[in-house]
C-alpha positions in Angstrom: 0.0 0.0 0.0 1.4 3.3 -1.0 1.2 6.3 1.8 -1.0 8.1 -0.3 -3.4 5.0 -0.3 -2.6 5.3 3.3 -3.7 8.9 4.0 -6.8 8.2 2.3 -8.1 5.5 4.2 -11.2 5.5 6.6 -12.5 3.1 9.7 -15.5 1.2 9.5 -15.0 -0.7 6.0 -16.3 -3.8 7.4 -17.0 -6.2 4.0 -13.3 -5.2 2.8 -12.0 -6.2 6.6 -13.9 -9.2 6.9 -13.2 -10.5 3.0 -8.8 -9.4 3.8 -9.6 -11.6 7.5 -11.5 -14.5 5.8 -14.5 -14.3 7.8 -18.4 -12.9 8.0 -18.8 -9.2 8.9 -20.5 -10.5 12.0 -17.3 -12.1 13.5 -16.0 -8.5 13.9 -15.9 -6.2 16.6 -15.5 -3.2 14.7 -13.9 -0.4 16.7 -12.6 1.8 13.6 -16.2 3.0 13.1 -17.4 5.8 15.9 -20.9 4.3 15.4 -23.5 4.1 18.7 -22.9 -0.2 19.0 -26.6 -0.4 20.8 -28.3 1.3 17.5 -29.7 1.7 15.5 -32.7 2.5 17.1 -36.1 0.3 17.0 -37.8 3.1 15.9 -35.7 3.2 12.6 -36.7 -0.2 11.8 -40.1 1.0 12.3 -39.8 3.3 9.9 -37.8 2.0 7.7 -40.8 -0.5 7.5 -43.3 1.8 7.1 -41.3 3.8 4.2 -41.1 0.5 2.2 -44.8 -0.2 2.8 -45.7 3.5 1.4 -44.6 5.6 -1.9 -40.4 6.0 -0.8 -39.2 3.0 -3.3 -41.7 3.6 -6.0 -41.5 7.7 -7.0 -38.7 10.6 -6.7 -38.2 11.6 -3.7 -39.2 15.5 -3.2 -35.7 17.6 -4.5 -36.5 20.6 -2.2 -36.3 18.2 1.1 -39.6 20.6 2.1 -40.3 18.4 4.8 -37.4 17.3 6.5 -36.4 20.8 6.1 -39.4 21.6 7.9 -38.7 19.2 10.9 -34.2 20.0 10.8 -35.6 23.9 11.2 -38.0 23.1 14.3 -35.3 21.0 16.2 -32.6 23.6 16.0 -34.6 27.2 15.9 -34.2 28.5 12.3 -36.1 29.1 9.4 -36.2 26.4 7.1 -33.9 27.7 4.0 -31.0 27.5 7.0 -30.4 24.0 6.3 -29.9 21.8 3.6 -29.9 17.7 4.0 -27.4 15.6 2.2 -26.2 12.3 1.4 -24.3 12.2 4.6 -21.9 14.9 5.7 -18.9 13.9 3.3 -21.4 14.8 0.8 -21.8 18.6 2.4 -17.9 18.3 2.9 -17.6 18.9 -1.2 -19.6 21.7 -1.6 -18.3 23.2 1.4 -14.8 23.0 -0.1 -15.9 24.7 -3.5 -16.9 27.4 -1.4 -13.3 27.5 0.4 -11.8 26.6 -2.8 -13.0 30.1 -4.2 -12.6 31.8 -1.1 -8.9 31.4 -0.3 -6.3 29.4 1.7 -7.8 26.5 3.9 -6.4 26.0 7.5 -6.9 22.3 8.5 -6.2 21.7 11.9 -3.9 18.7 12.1 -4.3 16.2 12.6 -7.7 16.2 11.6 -10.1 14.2 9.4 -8.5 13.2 5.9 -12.2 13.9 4.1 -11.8 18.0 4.2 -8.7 17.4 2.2 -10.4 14.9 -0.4 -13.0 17.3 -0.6 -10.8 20.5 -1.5 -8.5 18.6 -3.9 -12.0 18.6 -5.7 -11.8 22.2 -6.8 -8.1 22.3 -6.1 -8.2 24.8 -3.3 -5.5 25.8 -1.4 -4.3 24.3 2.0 -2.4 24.6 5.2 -2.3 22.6 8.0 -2.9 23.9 11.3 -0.7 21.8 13.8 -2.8 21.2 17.1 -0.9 20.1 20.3 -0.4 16.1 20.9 -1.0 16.4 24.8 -3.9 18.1 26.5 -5.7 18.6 30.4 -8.7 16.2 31.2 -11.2 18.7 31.5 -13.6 19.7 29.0 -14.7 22.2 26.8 -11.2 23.9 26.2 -10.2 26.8 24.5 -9.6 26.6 21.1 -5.4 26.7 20.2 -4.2 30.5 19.6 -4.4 31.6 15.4 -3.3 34.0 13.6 -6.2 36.2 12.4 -6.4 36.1 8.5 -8.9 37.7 7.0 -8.8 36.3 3.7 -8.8 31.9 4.6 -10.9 29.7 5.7 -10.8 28.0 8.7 -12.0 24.4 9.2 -13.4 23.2 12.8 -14.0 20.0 14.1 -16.0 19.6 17.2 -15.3 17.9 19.0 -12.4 17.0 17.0 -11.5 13.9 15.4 -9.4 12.1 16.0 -8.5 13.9 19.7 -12.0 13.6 21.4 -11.2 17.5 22.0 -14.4 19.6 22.8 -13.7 23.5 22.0 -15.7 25.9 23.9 -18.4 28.2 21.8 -16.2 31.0 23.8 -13.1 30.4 22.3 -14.6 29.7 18.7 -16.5 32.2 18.4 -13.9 35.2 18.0 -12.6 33.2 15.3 -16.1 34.1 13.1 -14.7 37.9 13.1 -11.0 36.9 11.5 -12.0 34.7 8.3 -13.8 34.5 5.6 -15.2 31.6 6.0 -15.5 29.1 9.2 -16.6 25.7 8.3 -17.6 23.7 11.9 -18.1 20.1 11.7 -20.1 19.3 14.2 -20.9 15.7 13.7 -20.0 14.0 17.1 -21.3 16.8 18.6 -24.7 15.0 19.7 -23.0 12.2 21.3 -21.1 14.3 23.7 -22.6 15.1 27.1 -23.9 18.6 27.4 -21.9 19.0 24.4 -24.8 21.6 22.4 -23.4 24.2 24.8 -20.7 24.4 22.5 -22.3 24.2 19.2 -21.8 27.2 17.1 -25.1 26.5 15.4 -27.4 29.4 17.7 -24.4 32.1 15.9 -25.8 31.1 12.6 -28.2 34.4 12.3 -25.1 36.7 13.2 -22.3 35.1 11.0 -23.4 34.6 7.1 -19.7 33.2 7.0 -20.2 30.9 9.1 -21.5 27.0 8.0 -21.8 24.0 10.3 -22.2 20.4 9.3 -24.0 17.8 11.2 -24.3 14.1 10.6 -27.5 11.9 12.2 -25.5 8.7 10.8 -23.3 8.7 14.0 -26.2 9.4 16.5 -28.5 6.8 14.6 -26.0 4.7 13.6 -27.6 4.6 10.2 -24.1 4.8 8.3 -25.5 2.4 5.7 -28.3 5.0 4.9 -26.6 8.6 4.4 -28.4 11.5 5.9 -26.8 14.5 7.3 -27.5 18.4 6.6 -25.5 21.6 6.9 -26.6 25.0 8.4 -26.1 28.1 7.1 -26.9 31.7 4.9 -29.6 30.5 2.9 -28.1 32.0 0.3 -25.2 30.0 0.6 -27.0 26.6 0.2 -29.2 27.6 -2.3 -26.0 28.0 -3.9 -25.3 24.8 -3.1 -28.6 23.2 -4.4 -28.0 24.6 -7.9 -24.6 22.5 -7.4 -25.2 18.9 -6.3 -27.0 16.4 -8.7 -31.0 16.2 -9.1 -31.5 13.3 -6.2 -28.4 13.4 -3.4 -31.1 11.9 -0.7 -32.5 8.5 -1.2 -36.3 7.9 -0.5 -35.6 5.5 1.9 -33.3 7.9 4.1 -35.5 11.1 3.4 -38.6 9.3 4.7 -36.7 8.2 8.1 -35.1 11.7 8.9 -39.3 13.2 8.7 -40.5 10.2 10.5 -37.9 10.4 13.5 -36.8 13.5 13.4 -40.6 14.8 13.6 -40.8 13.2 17.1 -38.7 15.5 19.7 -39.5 13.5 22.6 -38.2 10.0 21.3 -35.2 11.8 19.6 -34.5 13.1 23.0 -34.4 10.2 24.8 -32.5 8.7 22.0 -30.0 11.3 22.6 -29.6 10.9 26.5 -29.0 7.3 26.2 -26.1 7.8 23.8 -24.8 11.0 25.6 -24.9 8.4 29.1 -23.4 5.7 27.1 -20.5 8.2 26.2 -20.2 9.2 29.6 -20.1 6.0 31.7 -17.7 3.6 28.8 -15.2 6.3 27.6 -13.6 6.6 31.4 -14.2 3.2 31.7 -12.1 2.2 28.6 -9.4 4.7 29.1 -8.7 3.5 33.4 -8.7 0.1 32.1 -5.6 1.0 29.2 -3.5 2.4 31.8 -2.8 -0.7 32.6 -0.5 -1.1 30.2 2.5 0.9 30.1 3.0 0.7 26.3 -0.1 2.5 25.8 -1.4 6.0 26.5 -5.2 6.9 26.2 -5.4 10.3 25.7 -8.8 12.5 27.7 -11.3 12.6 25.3 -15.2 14.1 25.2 -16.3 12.1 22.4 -17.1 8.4 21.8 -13.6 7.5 20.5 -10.4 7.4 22.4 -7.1 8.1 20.8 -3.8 6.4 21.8 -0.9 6.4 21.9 2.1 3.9 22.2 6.0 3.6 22.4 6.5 2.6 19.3 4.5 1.4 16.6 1.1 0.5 17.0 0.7 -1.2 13.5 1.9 -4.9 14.4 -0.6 -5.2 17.6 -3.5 -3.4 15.3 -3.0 -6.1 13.2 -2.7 -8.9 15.8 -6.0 -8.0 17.1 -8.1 -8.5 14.2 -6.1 -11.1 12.6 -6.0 -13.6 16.1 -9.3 -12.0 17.9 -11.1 -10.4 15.3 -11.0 -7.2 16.4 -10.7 -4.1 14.5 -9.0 -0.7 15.6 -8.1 2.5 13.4 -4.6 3.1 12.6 -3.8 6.5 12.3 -2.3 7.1 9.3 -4.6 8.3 7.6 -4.7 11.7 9.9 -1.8 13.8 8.7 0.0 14.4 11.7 -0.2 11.1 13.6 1.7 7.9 12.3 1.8 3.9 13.6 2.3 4.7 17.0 -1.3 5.6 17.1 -4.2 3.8 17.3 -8.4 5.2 17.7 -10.7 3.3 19.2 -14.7 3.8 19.1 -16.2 3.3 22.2 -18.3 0.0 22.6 -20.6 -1.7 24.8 -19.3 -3.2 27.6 -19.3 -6.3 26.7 -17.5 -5.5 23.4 -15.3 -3.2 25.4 -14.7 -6.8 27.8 -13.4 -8.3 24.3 -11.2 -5.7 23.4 -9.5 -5.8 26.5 -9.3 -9.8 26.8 -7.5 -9.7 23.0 -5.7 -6.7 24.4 -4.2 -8.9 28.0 -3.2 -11.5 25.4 -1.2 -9.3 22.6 0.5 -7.1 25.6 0.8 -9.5 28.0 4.8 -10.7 26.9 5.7 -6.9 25.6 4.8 -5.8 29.0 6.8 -8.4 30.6 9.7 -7.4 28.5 9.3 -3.4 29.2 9.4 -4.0 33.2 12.4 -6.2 33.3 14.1 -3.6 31.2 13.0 -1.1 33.6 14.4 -2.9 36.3 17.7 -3.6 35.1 18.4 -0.1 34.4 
């Protein structure tokens, strides 16, 4: 595999991992993905059902998204011309870029999520990374790293970020709307974090026609087999953006689920407080259990991923795991910035979380006992 092939990878391929393993998806534990493992929901299959039984397969599904619109607009506050669905957010991602494309220099905070840079190769805009410290406190939300104001780039957020877990404060990001020309927040993990919509950038929408956030309702729902996210923003802007895109970027099948759920506040609500608790009680969990070892480092994280580090490279135990035990982590690589020595794992249930760690005891188990007698014969 070439480094380019590298970079471009993503987690959560789980036919390609289970055809390279020689085994059924289902034998995986798949903690590339950052997908909710107790979803998706009933009530998608519900609806799912009821969309099939009505008119979702059979005609065109409705190209000005009037409805779901409708129901985006009530959840968050705004009009409905301030949002615009799409085939998941790497779909927004490309038309976001071909608005930073013409606008000037992009400033990717690295290391960050290979997909901005896919999408502004597409217009071949201009970009910088933006290096981000490796080591950070425990204590969330934090304050955005110190930039230079430049009133002709764009700046891209992610928040929380990915791969980190780290959750900016709306204080510290929010200055930032004043010295670009464009901010670009994605906010898709935002949902699962607890009392993480404090921070979202989404109530400076009215105040900032620069300013566009992206949200995804695959990694809440864990619906990533169906596509559906939307970005916020001038509706000028994604008018713009309509005129762009192809006839029919939603499916029926995923239109009809975002009216049908996301019409129903209550449920979605709930929904959203058993994820956010699910977030909060596995991710310490995980991370006091990794200490154990003292080849790897968990790093604090608000989100439903944990990044880690190790003393060297991560690469032949990533590969151990799902070649002996089935069990698949992220490499790194594919964030410019990190290398082998880096793993990210997607928080599980506990019982998958149980697995990891029994695959983990076995892997570490003699490179543990080899770093402490070098320790002690120091």
């Amino acid at each position: 595999m070439t480094s380019g092939e590298a970079r471009g990878r993503h987690g959560g391929n789980l036919a390609a991992m289970a055809r390279d393993l020689g085994c059924p998806p289902g034998a995986l534990l798949d903690a590339s993905a950052s997908l909710v493992p107790f979803g998706p929901p009933p009530a998608v299959r519900l609806a799912l059902l009821r969309a099939l039984a009505g008119p979702a397969l059979r005609t065109y599904p409705d190209r000005d998204w009037l409805l779901l619109r409708r129901v985006l607009a009530a959840l968050h506050d705004l009009p409905p011309a301030w949002l615009l669905p799409g085939n998941g957010a790497s779909e927004l991602f490309t038309w976001a870029a071909r608005d930073a494309a013409a606008t000037g220099l992009s400033l990717l905070p690295t290391p960050g999520f290979a997909d901005y840079r896919r999408a502004l190769l597409c217009w071949g805009g201009a970009m910088a990374p933006l290096p981000l410290p490796l080591s950070w406190a425990r204590s969330f939300p934090q304050e955005f790293p110190a930039v230079p104001p430049a009133a002709d780039q764009v700046l891209w957020v992610t928040n929380p970020h990915n791969p980190t877990g780290q959750l900016w404060s709306r204080a510290s990001l929010e200055p930032l709307l004043r010295r670009y020309a464009l901010v670009i927040c994605d906010e898709a993990f935002l949902p699962l974090v607890p009392d993480g919509e404090r921070q979202s950038l989404i109530p400076l929408l009215e105040q900032h026609a620069n300013l566009v956030v992206v949200r995804s309702l695959t990694k809440l729902l864990s619906i990533a087999g169906l596509r559906l996210g939307y970005a916020l923003g001038s509706p000028e802007r994604l008018a713009r953006w309509s005129r762009w895109r192809d006839p029919w970027p939603l499916n029926g099948l995923a239109l009809t689920l975002g009216e049908q759920l996301l019409a129903k506040p209550g449920w979605l609500q709930g929904w959203t407080d058993r994820v956010q608790g699910w977030v909060a009680r596995e991710g310490p969990w995980l991370a006091g259990r990794l200490h154990r070892w003292p080849l790897l480092t968990p790093s604090p994280s608000a989100a439903n991923f944990l990044l880690v580090r190790g003393e060297q490279s991560l690469e032949p135990l990533r590969q151990a795991l799902a070649r002996r035990h089935r069990v698949v982590v992220r490499g790194c690589t594919s964030f410019e910035g990190l290398g082998e020595d880096w793993l990210r794992i997607g928080l599980q249930s506990r019982r998958g979380h149980r697995r990891l760690l029994r695959a983990l005891a076995e892997e570490l188990a003699p490179a543990q006992t080899t770093s402490v007698s070098r320790a002690t014969s120091r």
